[in-house]
C-alpha positions in Angstrom: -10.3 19.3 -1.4 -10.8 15.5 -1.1 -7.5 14.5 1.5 -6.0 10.8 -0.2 -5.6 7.6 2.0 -3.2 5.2 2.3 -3.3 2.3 3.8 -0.1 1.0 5.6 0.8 -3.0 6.0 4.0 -3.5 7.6 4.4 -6.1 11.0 7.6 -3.8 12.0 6.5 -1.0 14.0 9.5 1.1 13.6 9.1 0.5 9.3 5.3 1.1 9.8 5.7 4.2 11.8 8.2 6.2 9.8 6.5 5.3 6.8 3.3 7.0 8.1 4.7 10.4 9.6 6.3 10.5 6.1 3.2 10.0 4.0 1.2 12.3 6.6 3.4 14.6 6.3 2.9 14.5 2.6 -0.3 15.9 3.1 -1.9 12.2 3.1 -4.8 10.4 5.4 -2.7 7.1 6.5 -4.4 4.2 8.1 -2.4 1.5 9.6 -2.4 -2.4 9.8 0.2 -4.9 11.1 -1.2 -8.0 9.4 -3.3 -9.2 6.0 -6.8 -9.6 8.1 -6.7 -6.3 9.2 -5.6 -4.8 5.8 -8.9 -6.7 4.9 -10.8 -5.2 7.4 -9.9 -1.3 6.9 -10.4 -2.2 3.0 -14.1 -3.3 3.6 -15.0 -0.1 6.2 -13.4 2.6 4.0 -12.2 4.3 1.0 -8.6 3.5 0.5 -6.6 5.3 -2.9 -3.7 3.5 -2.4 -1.9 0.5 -0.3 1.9 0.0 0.7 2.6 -3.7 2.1 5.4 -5.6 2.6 5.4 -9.1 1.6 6.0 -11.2 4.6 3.7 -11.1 7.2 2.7 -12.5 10.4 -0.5 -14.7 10.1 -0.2 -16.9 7.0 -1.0 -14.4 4.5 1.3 -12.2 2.6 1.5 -9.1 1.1 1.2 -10.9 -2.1 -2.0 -12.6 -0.8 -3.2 -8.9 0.1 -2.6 -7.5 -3.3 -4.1 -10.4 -5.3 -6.9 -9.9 -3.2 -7.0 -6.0 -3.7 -6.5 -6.8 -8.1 -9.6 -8.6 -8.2 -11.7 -6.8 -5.0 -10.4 -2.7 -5.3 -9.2 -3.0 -8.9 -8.7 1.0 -8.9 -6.6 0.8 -5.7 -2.6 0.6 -6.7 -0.4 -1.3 -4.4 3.1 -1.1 -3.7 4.5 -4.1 -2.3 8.3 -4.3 -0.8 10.3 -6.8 0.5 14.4 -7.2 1.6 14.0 -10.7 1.5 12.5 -10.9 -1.8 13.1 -9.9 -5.4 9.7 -10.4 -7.3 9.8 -11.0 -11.3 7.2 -9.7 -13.3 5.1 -12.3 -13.3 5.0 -12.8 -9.7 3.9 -9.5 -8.4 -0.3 -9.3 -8.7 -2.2 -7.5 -10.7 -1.1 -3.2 -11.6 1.1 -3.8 -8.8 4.5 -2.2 -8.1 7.3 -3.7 -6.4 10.1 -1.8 -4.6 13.2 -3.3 -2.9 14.3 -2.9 1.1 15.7 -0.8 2.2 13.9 1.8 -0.2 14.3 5.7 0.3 11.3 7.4 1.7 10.8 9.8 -1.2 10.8 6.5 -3.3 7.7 5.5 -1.7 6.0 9.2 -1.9 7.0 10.0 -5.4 4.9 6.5 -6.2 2.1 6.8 -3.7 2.1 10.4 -5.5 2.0 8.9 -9.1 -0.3 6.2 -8.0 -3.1 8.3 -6.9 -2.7 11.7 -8.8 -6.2 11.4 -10.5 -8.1 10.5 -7.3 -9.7 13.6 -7.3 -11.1 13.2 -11.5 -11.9 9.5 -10.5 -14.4 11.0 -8.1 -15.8 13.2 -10.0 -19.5 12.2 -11.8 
């Protein structure tokens, strides 16, 4: 059975960690980045079915830049993208992206990541 991976971008440790025993303990692969350039990095060296970022990051790029980046570059990889600080319209969140407010419940972010990648499995098959 293929095991999904989600890929984690979050600068506060504490946020980042919680969120990945959670997801793991879904029964999900998590990878982990604290910034954009090394969301960018894990995206080009492996299979990712699904991202959760917040929007501000450290290193002038945001979690918006990430997901505009991932709608034209990994067009089948959703993205969740939260923020506390932010309330995104419509037409400023990227892409198929969702958008979820801070502080957001845990199963929030499962029962999406869950939704989000429920037909990995067809997607891979030829």
């Amino acid at each position: 059975m293929y095991q999904r991976t989600v890929l984690i971008v979050e600068d506060e440790p504490l946020i980042r960690m919680v969120l990945a025993d959670t997801l793991s303990g879904e029964g999900y692969e998590v990878v982990e980045a604290c910034n954009v350039l090394e969301a960018v990095a894990i995206l080009g060296q492996r299979k990712v079915d699904a991202v959760v970022t917040d929007v501000d990051m450290p290193g002038g790029l945001s979690g918006l830049d990430l997901a505009t980046m991932i709608s034209s570059t990994h067009r089948n990889v959703p993205v969740i993208i939260a923020s506390g600080r932010h309330r995104l319209t419509a037409e400023e969140i990227p892409g198929d992206a969702t958008f979820v407010s801070k502080p957001y419940r845990m199963g929030t972010i499962t029962a999406l990541v869950g939704e989000m990648t429920a037909d990995v499995e067809l997607r891979l098959t030829p």
